[in-house]
C-alpha positions in Angstrom: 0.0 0.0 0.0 0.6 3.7 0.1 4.4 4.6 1.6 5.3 6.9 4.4 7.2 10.5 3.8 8.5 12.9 6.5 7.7 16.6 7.5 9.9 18.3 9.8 7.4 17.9 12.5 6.4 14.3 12.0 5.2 11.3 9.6 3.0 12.7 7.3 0.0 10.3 6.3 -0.6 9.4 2.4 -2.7 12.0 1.0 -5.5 9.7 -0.3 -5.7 8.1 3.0 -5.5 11.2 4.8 -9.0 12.4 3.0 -10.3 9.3 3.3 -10.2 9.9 7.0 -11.7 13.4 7.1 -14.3 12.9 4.3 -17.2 12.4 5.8 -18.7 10.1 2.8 -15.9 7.9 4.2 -18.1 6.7 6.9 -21.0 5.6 5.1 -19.0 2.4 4.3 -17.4 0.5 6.8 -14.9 -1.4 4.5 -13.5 2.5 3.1 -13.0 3.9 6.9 -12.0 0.6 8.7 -9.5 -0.1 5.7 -7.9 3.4 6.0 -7.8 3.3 10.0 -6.4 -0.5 9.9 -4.0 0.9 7.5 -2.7 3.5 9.7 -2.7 1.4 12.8 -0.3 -0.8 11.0 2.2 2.1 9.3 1.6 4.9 10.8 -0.4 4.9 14.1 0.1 8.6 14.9 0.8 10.6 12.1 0.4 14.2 10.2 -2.7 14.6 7.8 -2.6 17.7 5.5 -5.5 18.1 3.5 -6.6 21.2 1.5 -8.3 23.7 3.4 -7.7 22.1 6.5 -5.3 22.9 9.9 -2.7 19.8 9.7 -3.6 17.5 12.6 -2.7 14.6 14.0 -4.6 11.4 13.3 -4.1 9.1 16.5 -5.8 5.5 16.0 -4.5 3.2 18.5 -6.5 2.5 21.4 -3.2 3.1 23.9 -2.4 6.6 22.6 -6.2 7.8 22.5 -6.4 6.7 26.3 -3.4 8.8 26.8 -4.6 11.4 25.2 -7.9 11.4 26.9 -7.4 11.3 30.5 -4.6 14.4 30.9 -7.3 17.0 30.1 -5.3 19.9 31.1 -2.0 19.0 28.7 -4.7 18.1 26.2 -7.6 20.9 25.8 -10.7 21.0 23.5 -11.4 24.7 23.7 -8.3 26.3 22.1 -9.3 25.3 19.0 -12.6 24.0 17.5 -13.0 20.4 19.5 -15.2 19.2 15.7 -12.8 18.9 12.5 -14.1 21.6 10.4 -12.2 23.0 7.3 -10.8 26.5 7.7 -13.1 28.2 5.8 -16.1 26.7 8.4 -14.0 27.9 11.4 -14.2 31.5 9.7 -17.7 31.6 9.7 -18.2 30.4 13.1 -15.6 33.0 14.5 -17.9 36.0 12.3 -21.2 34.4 13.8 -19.8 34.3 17.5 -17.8 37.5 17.2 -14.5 35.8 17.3 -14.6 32.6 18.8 -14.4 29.0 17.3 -16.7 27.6 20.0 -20.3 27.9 18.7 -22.0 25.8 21.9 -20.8 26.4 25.5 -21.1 22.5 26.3 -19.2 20.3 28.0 -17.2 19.2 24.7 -16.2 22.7 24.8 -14.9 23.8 28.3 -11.7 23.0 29.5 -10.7 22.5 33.6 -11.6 23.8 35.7 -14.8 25.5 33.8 -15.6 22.1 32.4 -15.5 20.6 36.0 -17.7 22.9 37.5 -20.4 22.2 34.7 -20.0 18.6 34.6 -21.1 18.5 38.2 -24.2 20.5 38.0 -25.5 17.2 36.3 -22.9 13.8 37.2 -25.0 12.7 40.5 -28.4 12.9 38.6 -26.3 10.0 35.9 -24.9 8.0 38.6 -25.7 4.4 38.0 -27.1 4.3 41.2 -29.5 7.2 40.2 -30.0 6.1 36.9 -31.1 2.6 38.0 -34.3 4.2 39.6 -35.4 4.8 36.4 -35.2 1.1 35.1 -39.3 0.7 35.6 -40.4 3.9 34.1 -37.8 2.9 31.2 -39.3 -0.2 30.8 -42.8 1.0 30.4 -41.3 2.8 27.2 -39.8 -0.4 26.3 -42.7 -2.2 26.4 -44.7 0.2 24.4 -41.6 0.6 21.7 -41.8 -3.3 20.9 -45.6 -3.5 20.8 -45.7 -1.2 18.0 -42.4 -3.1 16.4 -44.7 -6.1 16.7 -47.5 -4.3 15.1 -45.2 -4.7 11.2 -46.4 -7.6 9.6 -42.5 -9.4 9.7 -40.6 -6.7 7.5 -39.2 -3.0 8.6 -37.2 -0.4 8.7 -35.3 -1.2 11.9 -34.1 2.0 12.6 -36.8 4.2 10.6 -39.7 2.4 12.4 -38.0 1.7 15.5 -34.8 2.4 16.8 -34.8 6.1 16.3 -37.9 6.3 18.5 -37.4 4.6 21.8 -34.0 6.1 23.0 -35.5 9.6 22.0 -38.7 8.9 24.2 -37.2 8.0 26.8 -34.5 10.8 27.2 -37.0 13.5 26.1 -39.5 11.9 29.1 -36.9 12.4 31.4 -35.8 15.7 30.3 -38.9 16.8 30.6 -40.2 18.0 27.0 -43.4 17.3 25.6 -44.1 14.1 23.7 -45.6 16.5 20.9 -42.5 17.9 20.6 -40.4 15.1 20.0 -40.5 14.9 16.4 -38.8 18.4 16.1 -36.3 17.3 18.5 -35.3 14.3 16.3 -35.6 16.3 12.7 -33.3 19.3 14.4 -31.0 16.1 15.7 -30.5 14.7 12.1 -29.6 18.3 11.1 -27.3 19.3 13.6 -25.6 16.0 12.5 -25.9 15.6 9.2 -24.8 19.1 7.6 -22.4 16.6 5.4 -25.5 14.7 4.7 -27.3 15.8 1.3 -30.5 14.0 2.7 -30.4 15.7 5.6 -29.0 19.4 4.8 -31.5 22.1 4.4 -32.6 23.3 0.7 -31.6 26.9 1.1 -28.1 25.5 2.1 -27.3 22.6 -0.1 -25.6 24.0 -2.3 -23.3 26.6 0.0 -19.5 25.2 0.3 -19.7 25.5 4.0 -23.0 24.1 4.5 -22.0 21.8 7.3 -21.4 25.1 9.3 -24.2 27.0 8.8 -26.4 24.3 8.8 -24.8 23.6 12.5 -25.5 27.3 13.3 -29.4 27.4 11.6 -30.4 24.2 13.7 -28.9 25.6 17.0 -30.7 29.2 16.6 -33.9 26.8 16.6 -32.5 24.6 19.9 -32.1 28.2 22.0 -35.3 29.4 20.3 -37.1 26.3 21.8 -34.7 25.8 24.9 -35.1 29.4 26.0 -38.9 29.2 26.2 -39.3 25.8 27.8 -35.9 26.7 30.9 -38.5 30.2 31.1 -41.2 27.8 32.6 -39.0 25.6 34.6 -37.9 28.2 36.3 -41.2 30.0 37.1 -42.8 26.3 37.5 -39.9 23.8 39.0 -40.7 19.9 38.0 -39.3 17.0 38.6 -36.5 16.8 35.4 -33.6 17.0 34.5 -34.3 20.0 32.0 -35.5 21.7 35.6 -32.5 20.9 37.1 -30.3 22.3 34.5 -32.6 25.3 34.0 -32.6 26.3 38.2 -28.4 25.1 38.2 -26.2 27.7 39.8 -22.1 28.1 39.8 -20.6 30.3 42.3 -24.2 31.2 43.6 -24.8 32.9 40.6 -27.6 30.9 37.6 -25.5 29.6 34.7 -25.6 31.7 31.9 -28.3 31.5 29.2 -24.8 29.9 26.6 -24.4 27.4 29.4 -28.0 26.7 29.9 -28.8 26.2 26.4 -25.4 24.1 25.7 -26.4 21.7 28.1 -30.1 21.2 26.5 -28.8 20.8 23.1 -26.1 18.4 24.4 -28.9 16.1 26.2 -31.5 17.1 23.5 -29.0 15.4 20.4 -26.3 13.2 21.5 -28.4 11.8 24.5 -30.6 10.3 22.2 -28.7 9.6 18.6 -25.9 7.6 19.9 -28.2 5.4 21.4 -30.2 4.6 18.3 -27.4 4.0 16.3 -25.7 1.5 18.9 -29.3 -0.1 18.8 -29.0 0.1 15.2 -25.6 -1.7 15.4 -26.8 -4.4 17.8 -29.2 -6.0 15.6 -27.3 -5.8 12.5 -24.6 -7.2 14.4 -26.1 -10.2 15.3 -27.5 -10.4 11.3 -23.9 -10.5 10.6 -22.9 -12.7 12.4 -25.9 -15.2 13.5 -23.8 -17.3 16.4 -24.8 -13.9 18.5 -28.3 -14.4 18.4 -28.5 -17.9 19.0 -26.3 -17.4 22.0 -28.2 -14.4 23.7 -31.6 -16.5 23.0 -30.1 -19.1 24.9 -29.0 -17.2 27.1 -30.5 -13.2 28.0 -27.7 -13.0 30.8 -25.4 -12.0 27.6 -27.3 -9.1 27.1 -25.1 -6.5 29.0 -22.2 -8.4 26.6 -24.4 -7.2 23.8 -24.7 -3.7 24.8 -21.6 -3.1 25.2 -20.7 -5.1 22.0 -23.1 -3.2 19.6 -21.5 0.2 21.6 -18.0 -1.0 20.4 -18.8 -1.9 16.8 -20.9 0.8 15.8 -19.0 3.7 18.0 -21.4 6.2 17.1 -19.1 9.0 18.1 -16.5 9.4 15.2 -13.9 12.0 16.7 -12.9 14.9 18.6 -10.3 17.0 18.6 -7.6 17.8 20.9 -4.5 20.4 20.9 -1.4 20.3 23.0 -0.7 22.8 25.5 3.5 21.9 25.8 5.2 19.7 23.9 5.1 16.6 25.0 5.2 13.1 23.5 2.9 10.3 22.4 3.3 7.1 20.8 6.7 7.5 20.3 6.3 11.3 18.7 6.8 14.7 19.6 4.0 17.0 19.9 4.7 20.5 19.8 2.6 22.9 22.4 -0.9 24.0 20.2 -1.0 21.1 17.4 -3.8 19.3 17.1 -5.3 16.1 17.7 -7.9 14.4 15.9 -9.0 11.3 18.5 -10.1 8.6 16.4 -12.5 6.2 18.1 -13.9 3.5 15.7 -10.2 2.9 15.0 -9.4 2.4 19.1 -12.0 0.1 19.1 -10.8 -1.8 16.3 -7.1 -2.2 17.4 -6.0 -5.4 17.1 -3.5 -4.8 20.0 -6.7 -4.7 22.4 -9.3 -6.8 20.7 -9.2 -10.2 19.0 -10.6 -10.1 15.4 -12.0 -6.8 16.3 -13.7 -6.8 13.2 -16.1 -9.7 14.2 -19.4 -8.6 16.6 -19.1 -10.8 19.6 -21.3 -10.6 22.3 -19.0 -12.7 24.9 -16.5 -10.8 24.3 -14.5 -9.6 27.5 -13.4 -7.8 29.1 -14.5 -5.0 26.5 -12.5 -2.2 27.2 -14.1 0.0 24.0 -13.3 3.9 23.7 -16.8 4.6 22.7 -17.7 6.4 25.2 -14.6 8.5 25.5 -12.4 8.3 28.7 -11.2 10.6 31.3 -12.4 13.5 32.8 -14.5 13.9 29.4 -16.0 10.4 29.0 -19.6 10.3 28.1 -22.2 11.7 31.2 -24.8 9.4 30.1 -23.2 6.0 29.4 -24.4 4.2 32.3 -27.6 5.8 31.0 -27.3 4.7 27.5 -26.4 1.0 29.0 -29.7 0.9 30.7 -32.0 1.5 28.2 -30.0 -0.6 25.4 -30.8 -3.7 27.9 -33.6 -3.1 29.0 -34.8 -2.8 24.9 -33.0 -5.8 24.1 -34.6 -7.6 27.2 -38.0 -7.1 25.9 -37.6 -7.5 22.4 -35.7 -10.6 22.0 -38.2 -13.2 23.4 -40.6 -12.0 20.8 -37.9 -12.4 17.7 -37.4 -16.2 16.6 -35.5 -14.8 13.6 -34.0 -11.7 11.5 -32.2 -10.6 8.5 -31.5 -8.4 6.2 -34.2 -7.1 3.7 -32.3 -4.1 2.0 -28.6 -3.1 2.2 -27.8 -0.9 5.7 -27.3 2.5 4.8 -25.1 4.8 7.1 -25.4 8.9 7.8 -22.7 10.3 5.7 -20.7 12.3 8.9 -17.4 12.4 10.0 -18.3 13.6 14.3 -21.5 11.5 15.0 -24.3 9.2 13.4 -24.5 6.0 12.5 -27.3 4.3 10.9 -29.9 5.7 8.8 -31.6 2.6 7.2 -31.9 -0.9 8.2 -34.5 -2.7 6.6 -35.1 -6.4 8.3 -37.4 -9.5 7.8 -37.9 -10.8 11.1 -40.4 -14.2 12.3 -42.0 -13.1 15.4 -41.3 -16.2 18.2 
């Protein structure tokens, strides 16, 4: 394959494979990104990409060097620079929209410590597994009611259309606390704040605009605060019993959080708290299509489930990348890196590393231990994951002893993004047990 050539600061990667891993058409097929990622693992596991248009960053893909990267969040910092890949060109827009800065949401993704600290704990005891497994019997209400209507299809479906984009949105928007009327705007503005690299997704006005992603990113979080503002307004005036009141009413330093903080939080919780989810659903059941041994075995045995959870999280990994930048040089996998470059963590490759995972290409449910990156790690690992866990088995728990059989009806199709998505179509014949 492609050969290695050296920069002054460090490997630089093949060109071809270098867009291949920034293209977000890439990940709309596995055997393109996986191929590219395996590559580099092999050759070149930390190494310079320069692409047109683009800062030069550093692509790290081993599963050692992304843990190292993760967990020393104040030699490693998301805020300097935009913690999303975006071309130069979509940075410039942002920094005219916000009046100078690359952060366009004042989330967690984008605070560093001690700010990001300080936030983070407004909201970690309400995800606690012990908190979060309170909520197993209201989640399995939802549950229940999500594989009735499954059941309803006459033995063919749209797995994800008709069902796995539903349940993990009702159940975070039920205990978030917005209206069930409202949750088909939260999942269309989801799929858009997404999917700007996503023709089927992308608005009309904007399809056609070279830095569409940005400003479709932008559009779709005017309409989050728009909503957001409005519904924190009557949490305030009328406290309930959710976790949008809690974040609405949350105070740092005695003083309320600020309307940026408020609303990064919502939008946070109000996308990623629900899209990951569906697409490690998604990834479950095809999964086990893939490789049938799976569902025999958890049929045989439902104890496996957590092993599929966990298993579905680690093949799909629904969270593509984030970025990173040094703050003093300082050395990983074997290379120097200088104080401000950055770092493009990515986490399908960790969880593919053959150094960690045997045939980490093949979906196994008994695998363990299962020590995936999906969820991040470090100071910054995922808030909801023992969330996302809960309701993944609890799904699986009630819709497996209905399911005798499944397979494929229609090729899978993927959403075409480089940061977060997973599957948009998975049509399935299933016998009903």
């Amino acid at each position: 394959m492609a050969s290695a050539t050296q920069t002054a600061s460090g490997p630089l990667i093949p060109q071809h494979i270098a867009e291949t891993v920034f293209s977000a058409k890439s990940y709309t097929d596995d055997a393109v990104i996986y191929d590219a990622f395996k590559w580099l693992r092999e050759n070149m596991p930390l190494g310079i990409a320069e692409v047109e248009g683009f800062d030069p960053v550093w692509v790290v893909t081993r599963h050692a060097d992304i843990r190292q990267v993760e967990k020393d969040a104040k030699l490693f910092h998301n805020a300097d620079f935009n913690p999303i890949l975006n071309d130069r060109a979509s940075d410039a827009f942002t920094r005219e929209m916000t009046g100078g800065s690359v952060s366009g949401l004042a989330s967690l993704t984008y605070m560093d410590p001690p700010v990001h600290q300080q936030y983070r704990m407004l909201t970690a005891n309400w995800f606690l597994p012990g908190k979060i497994s309170k909520l197993e019997d209201q989640i399995r209400v939802l549950a229940r009611q999500s594989v009735e209507h499954f059941l309803s299809f006459d033995g063919e479906c749209d797995f994800v259309r008709d069902f796995a984009l539903h349940y993990p949105l009702r159940v975070i928007m039920t205990l978030f606390g917005v209206p069930p009327e409202d949750e088909p705007k939260m999942l269309k503005l989801t799929q858009e704040f997404f999917g700007g690299h996503d023709p089927e997704e992308q608005r009309a006005e904007l399809r056609e605009d070279p830095i569409v992603a940005a400003k479709m990113w932008a559009a779709t979080l005017e309409d989050f605060f728009q909503y957001f503002d409005a519904l924190a307004e009557k949490r305030r005036a009328e406290p309930q019993d959710d976790l949008l009141t809690l974040i609405a009413n949350s105070r740092i330093n005695g003083s309320p959080i600020g309307r940026d903080e408020a609303n990064g939080y919502f939008v946070a919780i109000a996308t990623a708290g629900h899209d990951t989810t569906s697409s490690s659903v998604a990834g479950g059941m095809h999964g086990m299509i893939a490789f049938p041994e799976n569902f025999a075995k958890v049929k045989a045995d439902p104890a496996l489930i957590p092993g599929l959870v966990d298993e579905a999280i680690r093949w799909t990994s629904p969270v593509k990348h984030f970025m990173r930048n040094a703050t003093q040089d300082t050395e990983v996998g074997g290379q120097l890196i200088r104080s401000m470059d950055r770092l493009m963590i990515c986490y399908p490759s960790g969880n593919r590393d053959e150094a960690v995972f045997e045939h980490p290409d093949r979906f196994d449910i008994t695998r363990s231990p299962n020590r995936h990156v999906a969820f991040g790690f470090g100071p910054h690992m995922c808030l909801g994951q023992h969330l996302a866990k809960l309701e993944m088995r609890i799904l699986f728990e009630e819709l497996l002893p209905h399911l005798a059989a499944v397979e494929l009806a229609g090729s899978p199709k993927l959403v075409e993004t480089n940061f977060v998505g997973g599957y948009k179509s998975l049509p399935i014949r299933f016998r009903k047990a």
